[in-house]
N, C-alpha and C positions, 0 to 999 in steps of 0.2 A: 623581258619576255623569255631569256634564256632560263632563270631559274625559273619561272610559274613550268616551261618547257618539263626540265629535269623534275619538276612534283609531278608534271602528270604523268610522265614516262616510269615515273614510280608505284603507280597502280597496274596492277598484274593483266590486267585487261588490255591496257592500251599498248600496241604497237609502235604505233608515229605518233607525233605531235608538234603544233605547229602555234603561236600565242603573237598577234599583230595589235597594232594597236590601232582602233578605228576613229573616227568622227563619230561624236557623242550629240551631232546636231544642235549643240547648246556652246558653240565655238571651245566645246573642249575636246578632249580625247577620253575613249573606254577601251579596255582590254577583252579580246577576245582570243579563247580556246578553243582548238580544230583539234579531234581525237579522233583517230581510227581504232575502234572497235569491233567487237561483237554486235549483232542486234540488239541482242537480248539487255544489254550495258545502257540505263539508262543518263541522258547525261547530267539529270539533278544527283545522279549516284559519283559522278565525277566532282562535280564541284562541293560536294561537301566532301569528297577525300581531297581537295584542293584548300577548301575553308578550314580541312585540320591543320593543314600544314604550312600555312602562308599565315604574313599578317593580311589583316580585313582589307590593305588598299592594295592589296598585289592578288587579291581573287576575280577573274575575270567577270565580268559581267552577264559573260554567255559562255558554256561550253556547246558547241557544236559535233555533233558524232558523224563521224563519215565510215565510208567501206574503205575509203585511200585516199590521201591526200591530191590533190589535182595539179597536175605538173602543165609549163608550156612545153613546144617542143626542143627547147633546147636545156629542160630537164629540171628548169628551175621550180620556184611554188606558183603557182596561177594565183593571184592575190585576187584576181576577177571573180574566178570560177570559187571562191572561198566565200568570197561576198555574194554572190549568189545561191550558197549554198547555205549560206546564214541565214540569208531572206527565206529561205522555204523553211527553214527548219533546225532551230536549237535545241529541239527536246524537251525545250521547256514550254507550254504552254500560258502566254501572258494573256492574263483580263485584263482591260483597259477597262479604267473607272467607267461606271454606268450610270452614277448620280453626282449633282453637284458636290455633295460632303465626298466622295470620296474624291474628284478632281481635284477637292482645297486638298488633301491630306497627301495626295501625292503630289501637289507643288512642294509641299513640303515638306517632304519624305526624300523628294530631287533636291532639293537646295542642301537639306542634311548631310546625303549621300555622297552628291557630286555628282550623281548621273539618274538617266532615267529609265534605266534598262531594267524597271521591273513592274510587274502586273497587281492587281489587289489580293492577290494569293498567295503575293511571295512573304515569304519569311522573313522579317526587319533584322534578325542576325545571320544571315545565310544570304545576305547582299549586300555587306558591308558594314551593318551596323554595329554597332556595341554598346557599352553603357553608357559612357559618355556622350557619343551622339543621340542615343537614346535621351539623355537630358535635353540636349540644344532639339531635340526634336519637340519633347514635352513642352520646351521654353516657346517656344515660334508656335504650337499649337494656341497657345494659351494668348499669345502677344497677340497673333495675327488674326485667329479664326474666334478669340474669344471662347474656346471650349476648355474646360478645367478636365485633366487626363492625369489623374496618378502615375507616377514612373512603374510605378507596381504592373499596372494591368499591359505594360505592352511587353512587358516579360509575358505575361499570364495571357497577350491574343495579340501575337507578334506579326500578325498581316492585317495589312491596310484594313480588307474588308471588315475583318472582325471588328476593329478599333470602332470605323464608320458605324456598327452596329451597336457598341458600346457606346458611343457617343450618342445617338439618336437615343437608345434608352437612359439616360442620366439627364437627358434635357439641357438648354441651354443655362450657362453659368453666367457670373455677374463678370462683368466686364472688366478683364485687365486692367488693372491700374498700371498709366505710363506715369515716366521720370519726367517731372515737368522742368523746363530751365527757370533757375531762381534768377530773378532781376539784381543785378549787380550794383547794388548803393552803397550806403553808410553801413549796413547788416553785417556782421562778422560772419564769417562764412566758417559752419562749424566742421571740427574731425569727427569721419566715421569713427565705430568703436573701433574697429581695427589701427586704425592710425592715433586714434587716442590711447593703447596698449603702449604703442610702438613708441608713441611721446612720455609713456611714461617712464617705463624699461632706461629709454637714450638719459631721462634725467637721472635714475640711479646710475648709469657710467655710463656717462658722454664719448666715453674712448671704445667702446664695444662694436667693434665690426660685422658682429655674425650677423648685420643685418642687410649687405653692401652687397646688391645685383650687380656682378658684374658678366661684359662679353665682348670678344675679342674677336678680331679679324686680320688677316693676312693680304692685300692689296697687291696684284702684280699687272702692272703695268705703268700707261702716263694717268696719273693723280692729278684733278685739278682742285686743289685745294681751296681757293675761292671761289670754286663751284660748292664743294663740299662744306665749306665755313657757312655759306647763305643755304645750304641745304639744309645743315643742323638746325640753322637761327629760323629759319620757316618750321621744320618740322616740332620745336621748343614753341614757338606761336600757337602751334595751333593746336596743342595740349597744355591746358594750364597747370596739368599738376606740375609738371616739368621744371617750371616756374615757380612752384609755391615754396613756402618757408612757415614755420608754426611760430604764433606768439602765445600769451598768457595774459589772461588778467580778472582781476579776481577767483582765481583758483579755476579758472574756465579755458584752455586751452583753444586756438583758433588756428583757422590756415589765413593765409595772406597770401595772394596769388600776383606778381611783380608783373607791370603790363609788357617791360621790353623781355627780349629773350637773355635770361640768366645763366651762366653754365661753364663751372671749370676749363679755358681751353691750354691745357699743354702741347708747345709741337716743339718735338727736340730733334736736333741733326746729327746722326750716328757716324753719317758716312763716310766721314773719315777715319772711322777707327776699323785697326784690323779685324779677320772676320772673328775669330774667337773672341775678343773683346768687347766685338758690337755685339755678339749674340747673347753673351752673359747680359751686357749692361741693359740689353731692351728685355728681358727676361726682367729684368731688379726693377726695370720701372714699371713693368705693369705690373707686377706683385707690390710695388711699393703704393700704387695709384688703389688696385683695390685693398690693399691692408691700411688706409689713411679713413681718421676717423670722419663723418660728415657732422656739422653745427648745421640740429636740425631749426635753428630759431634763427640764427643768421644766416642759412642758407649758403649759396646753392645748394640743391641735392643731388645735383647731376655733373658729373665728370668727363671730359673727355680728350683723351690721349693719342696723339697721331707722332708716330716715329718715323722717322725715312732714314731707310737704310742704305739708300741707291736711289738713284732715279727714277728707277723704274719697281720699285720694291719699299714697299709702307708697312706699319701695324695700326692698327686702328680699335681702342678699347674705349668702351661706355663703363660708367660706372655708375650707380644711380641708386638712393637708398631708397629701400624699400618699404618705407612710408608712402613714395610717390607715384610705385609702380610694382609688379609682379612680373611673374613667368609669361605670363599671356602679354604682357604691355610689352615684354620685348620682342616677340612674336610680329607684333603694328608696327615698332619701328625697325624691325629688319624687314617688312613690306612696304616702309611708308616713302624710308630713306632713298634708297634707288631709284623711287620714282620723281620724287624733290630733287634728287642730282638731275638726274636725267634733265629736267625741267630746266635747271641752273645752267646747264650748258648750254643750252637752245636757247637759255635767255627769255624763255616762253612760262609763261604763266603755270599755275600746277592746277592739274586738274583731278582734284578729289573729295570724293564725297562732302557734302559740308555736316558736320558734327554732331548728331543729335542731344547730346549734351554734353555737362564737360562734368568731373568727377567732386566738382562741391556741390553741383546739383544731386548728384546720387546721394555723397553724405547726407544732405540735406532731408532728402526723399526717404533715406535709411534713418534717421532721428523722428520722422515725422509716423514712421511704420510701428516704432519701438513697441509699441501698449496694444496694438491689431489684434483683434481677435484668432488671427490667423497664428500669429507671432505668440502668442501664450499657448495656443493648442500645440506650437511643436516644441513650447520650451515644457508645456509637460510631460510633453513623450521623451521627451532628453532625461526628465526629473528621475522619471518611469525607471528608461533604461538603464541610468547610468548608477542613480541612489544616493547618498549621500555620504558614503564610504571609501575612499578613491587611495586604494592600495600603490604603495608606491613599485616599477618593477623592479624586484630586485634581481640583477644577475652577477653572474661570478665576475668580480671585477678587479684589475692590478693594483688599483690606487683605489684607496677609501675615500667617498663623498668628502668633500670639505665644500662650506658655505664661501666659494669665493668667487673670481669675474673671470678665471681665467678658462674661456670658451674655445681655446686652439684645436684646431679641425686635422685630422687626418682623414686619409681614402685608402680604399682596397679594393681592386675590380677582378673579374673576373668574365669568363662568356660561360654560358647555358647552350652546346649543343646541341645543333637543328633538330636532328632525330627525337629529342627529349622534348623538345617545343611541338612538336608533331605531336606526341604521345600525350602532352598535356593537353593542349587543345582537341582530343579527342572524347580525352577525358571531360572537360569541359561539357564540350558539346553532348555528352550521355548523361550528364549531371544534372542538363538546362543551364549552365550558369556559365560565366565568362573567363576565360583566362587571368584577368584581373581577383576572381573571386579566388582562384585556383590558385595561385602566387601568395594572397593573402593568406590562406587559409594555410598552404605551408609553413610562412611565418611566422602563423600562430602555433603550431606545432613547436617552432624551433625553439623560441622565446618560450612556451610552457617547460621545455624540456631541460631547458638551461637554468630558469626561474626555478624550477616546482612550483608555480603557483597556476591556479586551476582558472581566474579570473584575468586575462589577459584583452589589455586595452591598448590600441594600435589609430596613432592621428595618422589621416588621409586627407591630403588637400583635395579640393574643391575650387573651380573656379568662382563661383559666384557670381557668375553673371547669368542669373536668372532671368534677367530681364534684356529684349532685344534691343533696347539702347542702349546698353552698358557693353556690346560685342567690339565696339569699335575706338573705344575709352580707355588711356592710358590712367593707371590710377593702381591701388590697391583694392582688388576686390576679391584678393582669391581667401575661402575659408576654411574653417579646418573643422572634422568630425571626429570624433572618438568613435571605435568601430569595438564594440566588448564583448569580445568569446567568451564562454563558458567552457572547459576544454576537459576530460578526463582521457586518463588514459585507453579504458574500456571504450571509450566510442568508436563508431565504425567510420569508417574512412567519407562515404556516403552522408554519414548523418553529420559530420563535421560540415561537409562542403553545404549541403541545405540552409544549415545553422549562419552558415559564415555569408551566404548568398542573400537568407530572409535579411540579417540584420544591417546587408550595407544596403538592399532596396529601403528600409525603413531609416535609415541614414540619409539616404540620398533625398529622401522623401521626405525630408523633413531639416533639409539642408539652408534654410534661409536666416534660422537663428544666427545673428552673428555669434565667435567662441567665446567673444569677450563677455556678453552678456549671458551667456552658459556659465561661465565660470565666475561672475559676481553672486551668480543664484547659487547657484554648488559652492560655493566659498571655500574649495579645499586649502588645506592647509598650505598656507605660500612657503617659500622658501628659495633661498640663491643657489640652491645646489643641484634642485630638478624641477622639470618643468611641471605644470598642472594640470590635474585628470589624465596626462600620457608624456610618458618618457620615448619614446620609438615610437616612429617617423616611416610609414612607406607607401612609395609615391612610383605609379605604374604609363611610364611616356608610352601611349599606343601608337602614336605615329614618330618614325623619325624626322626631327629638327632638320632642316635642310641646312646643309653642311657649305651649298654654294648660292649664292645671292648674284644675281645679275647685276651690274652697274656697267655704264656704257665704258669701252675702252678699258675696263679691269679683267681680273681674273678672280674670285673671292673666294677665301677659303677659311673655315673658322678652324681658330686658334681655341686648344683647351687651357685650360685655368683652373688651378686649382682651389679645394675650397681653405678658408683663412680660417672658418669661424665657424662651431657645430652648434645649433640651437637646439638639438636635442642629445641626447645619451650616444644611440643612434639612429640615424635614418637611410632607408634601401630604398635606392632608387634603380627601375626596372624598366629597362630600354627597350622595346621592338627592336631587331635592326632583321633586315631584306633575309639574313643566314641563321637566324638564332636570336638569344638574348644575352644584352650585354647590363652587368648585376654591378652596381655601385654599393659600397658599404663605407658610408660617412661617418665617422666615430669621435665622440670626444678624449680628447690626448688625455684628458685630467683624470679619466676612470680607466681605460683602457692601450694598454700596448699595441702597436700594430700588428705582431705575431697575434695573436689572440683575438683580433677583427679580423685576422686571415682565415683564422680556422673557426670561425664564426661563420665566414660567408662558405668557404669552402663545405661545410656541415648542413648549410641553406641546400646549395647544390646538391646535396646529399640524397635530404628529403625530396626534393623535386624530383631526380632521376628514379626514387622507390614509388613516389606517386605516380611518376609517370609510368611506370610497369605493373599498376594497378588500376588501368582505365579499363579493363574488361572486367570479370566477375570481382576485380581485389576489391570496389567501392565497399560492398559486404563485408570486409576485414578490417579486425581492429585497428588503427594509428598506434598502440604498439608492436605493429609489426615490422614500423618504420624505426629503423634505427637512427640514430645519430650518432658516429661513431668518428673521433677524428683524435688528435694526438692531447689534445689539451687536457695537460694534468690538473686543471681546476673544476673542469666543465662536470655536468652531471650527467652530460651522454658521454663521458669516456666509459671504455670498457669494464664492466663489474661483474661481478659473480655473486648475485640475487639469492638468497635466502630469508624470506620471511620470518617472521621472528616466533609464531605462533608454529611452523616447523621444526622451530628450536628449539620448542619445548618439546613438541611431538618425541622427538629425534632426542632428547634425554630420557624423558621417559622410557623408551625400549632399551635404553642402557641402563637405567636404575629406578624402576619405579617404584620402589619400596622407599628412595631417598627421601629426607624431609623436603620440601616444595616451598609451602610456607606455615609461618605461625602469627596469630594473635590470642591474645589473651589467653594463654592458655592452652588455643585450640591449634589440632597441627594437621596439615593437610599432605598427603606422599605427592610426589607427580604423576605415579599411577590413577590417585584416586582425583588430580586436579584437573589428569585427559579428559577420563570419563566424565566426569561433572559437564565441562565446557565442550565437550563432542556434542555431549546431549543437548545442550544450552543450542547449540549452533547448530544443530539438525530443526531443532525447533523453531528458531528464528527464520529459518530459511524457509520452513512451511508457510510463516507468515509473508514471506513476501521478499523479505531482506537477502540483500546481492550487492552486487557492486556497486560503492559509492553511496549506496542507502544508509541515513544517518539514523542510530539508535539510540535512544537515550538511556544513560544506566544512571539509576538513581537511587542507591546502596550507601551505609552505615560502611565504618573501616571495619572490616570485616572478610575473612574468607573466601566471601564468597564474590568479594569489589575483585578479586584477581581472576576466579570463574568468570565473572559475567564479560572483563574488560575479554577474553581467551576467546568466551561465545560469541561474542560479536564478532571478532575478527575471523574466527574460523566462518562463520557464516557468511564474510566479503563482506560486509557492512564496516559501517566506520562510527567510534562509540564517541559519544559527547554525555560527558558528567556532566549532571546534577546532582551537586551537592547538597542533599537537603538540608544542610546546614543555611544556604543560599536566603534570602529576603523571598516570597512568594512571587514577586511583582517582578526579579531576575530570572527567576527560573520559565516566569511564563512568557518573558521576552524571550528567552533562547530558545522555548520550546516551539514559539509560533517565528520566527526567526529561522532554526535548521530544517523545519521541515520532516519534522518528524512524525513519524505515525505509529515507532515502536518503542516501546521502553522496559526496560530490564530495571527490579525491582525486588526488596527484599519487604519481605511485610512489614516490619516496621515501618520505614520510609513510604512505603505506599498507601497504609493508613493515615500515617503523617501528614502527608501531601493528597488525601484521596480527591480530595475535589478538584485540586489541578489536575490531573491526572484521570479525571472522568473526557471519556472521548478517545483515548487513543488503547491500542491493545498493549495489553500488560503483562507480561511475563512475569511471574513471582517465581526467584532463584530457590525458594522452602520446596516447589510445585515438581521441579525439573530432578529427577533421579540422576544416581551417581556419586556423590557426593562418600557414601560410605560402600561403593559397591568396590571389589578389591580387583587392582588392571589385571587385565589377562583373565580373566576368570570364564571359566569357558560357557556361563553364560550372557556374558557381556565381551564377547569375542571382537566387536567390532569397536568396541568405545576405543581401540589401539587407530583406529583406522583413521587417520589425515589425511593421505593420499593414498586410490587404493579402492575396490568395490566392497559393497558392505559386507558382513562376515554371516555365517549359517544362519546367524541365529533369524526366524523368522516373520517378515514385517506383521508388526500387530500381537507379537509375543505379548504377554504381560509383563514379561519380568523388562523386556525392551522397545517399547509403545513409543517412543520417541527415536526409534532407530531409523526410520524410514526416509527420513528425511538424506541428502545427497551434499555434501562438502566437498566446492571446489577450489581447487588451489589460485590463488590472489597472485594478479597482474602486479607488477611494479608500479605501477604510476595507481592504482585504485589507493582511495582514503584509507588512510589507518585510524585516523582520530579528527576532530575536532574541537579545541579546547576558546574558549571565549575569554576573549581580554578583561582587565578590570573593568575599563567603561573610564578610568580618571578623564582619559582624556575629551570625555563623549559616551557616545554610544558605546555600547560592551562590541567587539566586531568576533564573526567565530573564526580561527587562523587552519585550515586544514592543512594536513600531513600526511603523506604519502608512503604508502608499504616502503619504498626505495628509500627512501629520506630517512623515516626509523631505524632500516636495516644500518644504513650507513651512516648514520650515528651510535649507533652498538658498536659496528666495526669498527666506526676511527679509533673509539675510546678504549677499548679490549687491551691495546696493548700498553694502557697508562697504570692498569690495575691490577692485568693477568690474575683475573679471580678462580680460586680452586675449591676441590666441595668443602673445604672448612670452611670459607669464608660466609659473613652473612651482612647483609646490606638492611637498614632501615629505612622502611618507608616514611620517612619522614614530612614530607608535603602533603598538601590535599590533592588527591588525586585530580581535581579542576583545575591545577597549577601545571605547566607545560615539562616542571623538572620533574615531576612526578612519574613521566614516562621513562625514564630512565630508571630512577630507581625502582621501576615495578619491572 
């Protein structure tokens, strides 16, 4: 209550304030805010300057506006006089459902929440909600009430009533399908796909750790360890995955579920060794318990490690492979356990829920789903999104890829800032989107800008438990989604965050394909060295992990642990905590150093705190205005000094444009006269349409005027993709219906050549465009000098300068330079884009390998469609 306090005292309005915690009628508790205000201060105006600044479970339920807090008489808070002061009046006006459908939607909208302090008018994210509950709310809608609800639409009518209305129009859907229990015979009880991945991965290296859930505790008090022994062996009862072990037989992998309870137990006695000694050695053992490999076919899968250090002082570690269980199944047995002790001591029976199924009935249920009509409609939308092309990411790395198993995990942390978490969740909230979307979409910033690459694909777990019997089921259910930006540099901050918002609702919305069977359809190219369809990993914890566990007579305090084993390149994991956010960066040791994950995440930070200072008007400003600036001399956000290459030429010309430029056959062009040509070209393109990112097509003979048109396109922002009409016809019209082109540069031969491909899009013939022979400077072609700069006297619609009109503006770093399309050997032809930055700073690295002066002369020797070609042009 003291920090929700200090957020309110932070709005300029309020005076006092005062945050209790009341009786939520429902044997729980809710937080209420008492502000003395102005009148005019309304108090839904409090509470979303409160929803900017807190996570979702620390915003009170109620703000209440007062003229002054209510004191008794000996000065203290009237807790009375608060509560009756709540009763007349929070400023918020609740509706209380008025028809049956909205009474079901707010049971459970309360069971979601936690609480029920809110009206059919209120806001689903402006009372706790988020995306994630937004799911478990979709889920329970659909379980309970029978009504099929897109996660889409309660972004799109985020209060009850709306829903209620949306629902009544959609009519009643076909009735959830429940997880039925399979009968336990002779029947091999099969592995989900997920556990079938995981069976297969363990049979190429049995010895592979990065798969090994572990968690640790810290015990202070009297331990009764034959309480706690019949605790585990009840709580291992009554989950059979806990139990299970995989065999094989005829190429057909199974689980086998052991009816007693199974389970590593180590209990070693420290307590007689000195204190530096015991502390190293119980450090080595539970680093040694979770770096031991599991035999997923002889089993156990589960470990568990209790050290006593003293009598009155324990550790206490699980270990469990994650075949058997996930993030959320440890979640059931840090609530299940305590309560099984507890029981153990009392000697009294356990009283819990009984199990609506156990996790081979889900498999089971999940094999039986595979072919649903449901199950192809989102594995086409996966087809849709994802394509068949699955670029690997590359970033600047210390260690070259090698095909090998060695998966060693490093970490790098860091905290985010309250004030900056303010400003993001502000930002958010003006976006419509969630703080989750706003962390991601930074990320894909950070990775584009490290990368160059313009297609950036980011895995996002998922729980997977769609379905309301699977909430309570230790098992493997969590899945994974590929989340794919399209990113340039030229975007606006805005149109990013929209971008990054549509495609995780269409994500989420479409979250039940298992990954394994995405990635049998997609068939990307396997390999030991990265993973598939996504290299990086980021995963957003909204609520904090409770750090203390009740057990009767302890004290419990979790112990951290390191990670052993990195299953991706990298992966960011992003905390809530009560002050800020605390930023994990998981890194593989085999690509990267830990200086270089420091200034990785440190460069993360970076970009959050310039987003953050862009949640008022900046949404409108380009994401290159965000810098990434940090020490690393490999990175491509270290500090540069930008020069375009098409200025290059600009910027010689005014020093010699009488100089030769180029020649073929014969024919010689000055730079004077190769500005002009390509000013012209690139005022003219720009008429049509062409700007940032827009791909042209030049499809020109070697010839003169291949160096003009490659000039006009770039001077125009546009980024040029050869066609080489030398190409097969059947190539050229793959790349053409492929980039997206609508313009193409063309000399008449080639365009005769090709007329019929080339019927439909507009065409520019290089014969058409003046300049070519007009001499630079010439004072009626004053302006063909002008790159940067307003156009020169001469007058728009002149004759002698009819293509002058047009406006050339100088090119962003991160906007495409080119486009050049692969062979195809290995497949499809893929087109590989490049970026003004990229070009420059490949002229620059090389410059000083050659130090070319005006005698020298370079041949073009490649096909201009070849990617070395851009260098020697």
């Amino acid at each position: 209550p003291g920090e929700i306090q200090a957020a309110l005292l932070d709005h300029a309005a309020v005076r006092e304030a005062a945050v209790l915690a009341r009786d939520d009628g429902r044997g729980g508790r809710r937080l209420v805010a008492y502000a003395v205000t102005d009148p005019d201060i309304p108090a839904d105006a409090l509470r979303l300057h409160l929803a900017a600044r807190l996570p979702a479970h620390m915003v009170p339920s109620d703000v209440v506006r007062l003229d002054a807090l209510p004191l008794t008489v000996n000065g203290k808070l009237d807790r009375a006089a608060l509560a009756a002061a709540e009763a007349i009046g929070s400023g918020r006006e609740r509706t209380a459902p008025r028809t049956p459908l909205e009474a079901r939607l707010h049971a459970i909208w309360s069971d979601v929440l936690s609480h029920t302090d809110f009206g059919v008018t209120d806001n689903f994210f402006e009372i706790g909600g988020d995306s994630l509950r937004a799911m478990r709310m979709v889920s329970r809608v659909r379980q309970i009430a029978e009504w099929e609800l897109p996660l889409r639409t309660v972004f799109e009518l985020p209060t009850l009533e709306t829903l209620a209305i949306e629902i009544l129009r959609r009519g009643p859907a076909a009735k959830a399908r429940s997880i039925p229990q399979r009968p336990r015979g002779k029947d091999r009880l099969p592995l989900s796909y997920a556990q079938e991945r995981l069976w297969f991965l363990w049979k190429m290296n049995p010895e592979n750790v990065a798969y090994n859930i572990a968690g640790a505790v810290r015990l202070t008090g009297a331990l009764d360890i034959d309480a706690l022994r019949a605790a585990l062996d009840q709580t291992v009862l009554r989950h059979e995955s806990l139990r299970s072990r995989f065999e094989e037989a005829d190429g057909i992998a199974y689980q086998v579920v052991e009816p007693r309870p199974t389970y590593d137990w180590v209990h070693h006695d420290l307590s007689n060794l000195s204190d530096d000694l015991r502390d190293g050695t119980a450090r080595d053992q539970l680093r040694n318990a979770v770096a031991g490999a599991f035999d997923l076919q002889q089993g156990p899968l589960l470990r568990m490690v209790l050290l006593r250090l003293s009598s009155q002082s324990h550790m206490l570690q699980l270990v469990v492979h994650h075949a058997v269980a996930d993030g959320w199944s440890m979640n059931i047995l840090i609530e299940e356990i305590p309560i099984v002790y507890a029981a153990a001591l009392r000697k009294a029976p356990v009283v819990l829920p009984a199990m609506p199924i156990q996790y081979a009935d889900y498999a089971s249920w999940q094999r039986e789903q595979s072919d649903s009509a449901a199950l192809l409609a989102q594995l086409q939308y996966w087809r849709d999104r994802l394509g068949y092309d699955h670029p690997v990411m590359e970033l600047p790395v210390d260690h070259a890829r090698r095909e090998d198993s060695n998966a060693a995990a490093g970490e790098v942390s860091l905290d985010l800032d309250p004030e900056t978490i303010v400003k993001l969740r502000e930002l958010s909230l003006r976006c419509g989107t969630t703080l989750f979307t706003t962390l991601l979409a930074a990320f894909d910033i950070l990775l584009h800008r490290y990368s160059g690459q313009s297609d950036i694909r980011i895995g996002v777990p998922v729980s997977g438990r769609q379905q309301f019997e699977t909430e309570p089921v230790v098992g493997l259910f969590v899945n994974t989604l590929v989340i794919r930006t399209e990113i340039t540099g030229s975007m606006r901050l805005g149109e990013l965050l929209c971008q990054v918002h549509e495609n995780v609702v269409g994500a989420q919305a479409n979250q039940d394909l298992p990954f394994e069977k995405l990635v049998a359809d997609l068939q990307p190219v396997r390999s030991l060295n990265h993973s598939p369809l996504f290299q990086v990993m980021f995963n957003l914890f909204q609520t904090k992990q409770t750090d203390s566990v009740l057990l009767p007579g302890l004290e419990v305090s979790k112990l951290m642990s390191e990670v052993e084993q990195a299953q991706f390149d990298l992966t960011l994991n992003a905390q809530e905590a009560d002050t800020g956010l605390e930023l994990t960066l998981c890194y593989a040791r085999r690509l990267f150093e830990r200086d270089t994950a420091l200034r990785m995440l440190q460069a993360y930070c970076a970009v959050l705190q310039q987003m953050a200072n862009m949640a008022g008007a900046g949404i409108s400003s380009s994401i290159s205005n965000i810098k990434v600036v940090n020490d690393d001399p490999v990175s491509p956000a270290a500090s540069y000094d930008f020069l375009p290459v098409a200025a290059r030429i600009t910027a010689q010309a005014a020093l010699r444009a009488e100089a030769e430029a180029v020649s073929c056959v014969g024919e010689r062009l000055s730079y004077g006269a190769l500005e002009a040509w390509s000013n012209r070209l690139g005022r003219r393109l720009k008429r049509l349409g062409v700007g940032a990112d827009i791909r042209v097509g030049l499809c020109v003979e070697r010839s003169l005027g291949l160096v003009a048109g490659v000039l006009g396109i770039l001077k125009a922002g546009g980024a040029y993709v050869p066609l080489d009409p030398a190409y097969p016809q059947e190539r050229l019209a793959e790349m053409l219906a492929d980039s997206g082109i609508r313009v193409v540069v063309a000399d008449r031969a080639s365009a005769e050549k090709r007329g019929g491909l080339l019927a439909g899009f507009d065409v520019v013939l290089l014969e058409d465009v003046p300049g070519r022979n007009m001499p630079f400077g010439d004072a009626a072609d004053a302006d063909a000098a002008g790159w940067v700069g307003p156009v020169g006297s001469v007058p728009v619609g002149d004759a002698a300068d009819a293509d002058a009109a047009g406006w050339v503006e100088p090119v962003h770093p991160e906007q495409l330079a080119y486009v050049i399309y692969t062979s195809g050997s290995t497949g499809r032809p893929k087109g590989v884009g490049v970026t003004h930055r990229n070009l420059a700073r490949l002229l620059d690295a090389t410059a000083e390998w050659y130090r070319f002066g005006p005698d020298d002369v370079w041949t073009l020797f490649h096909s201009y469609a070849f990617d070395f070609s851009v260098w020697e042009l």
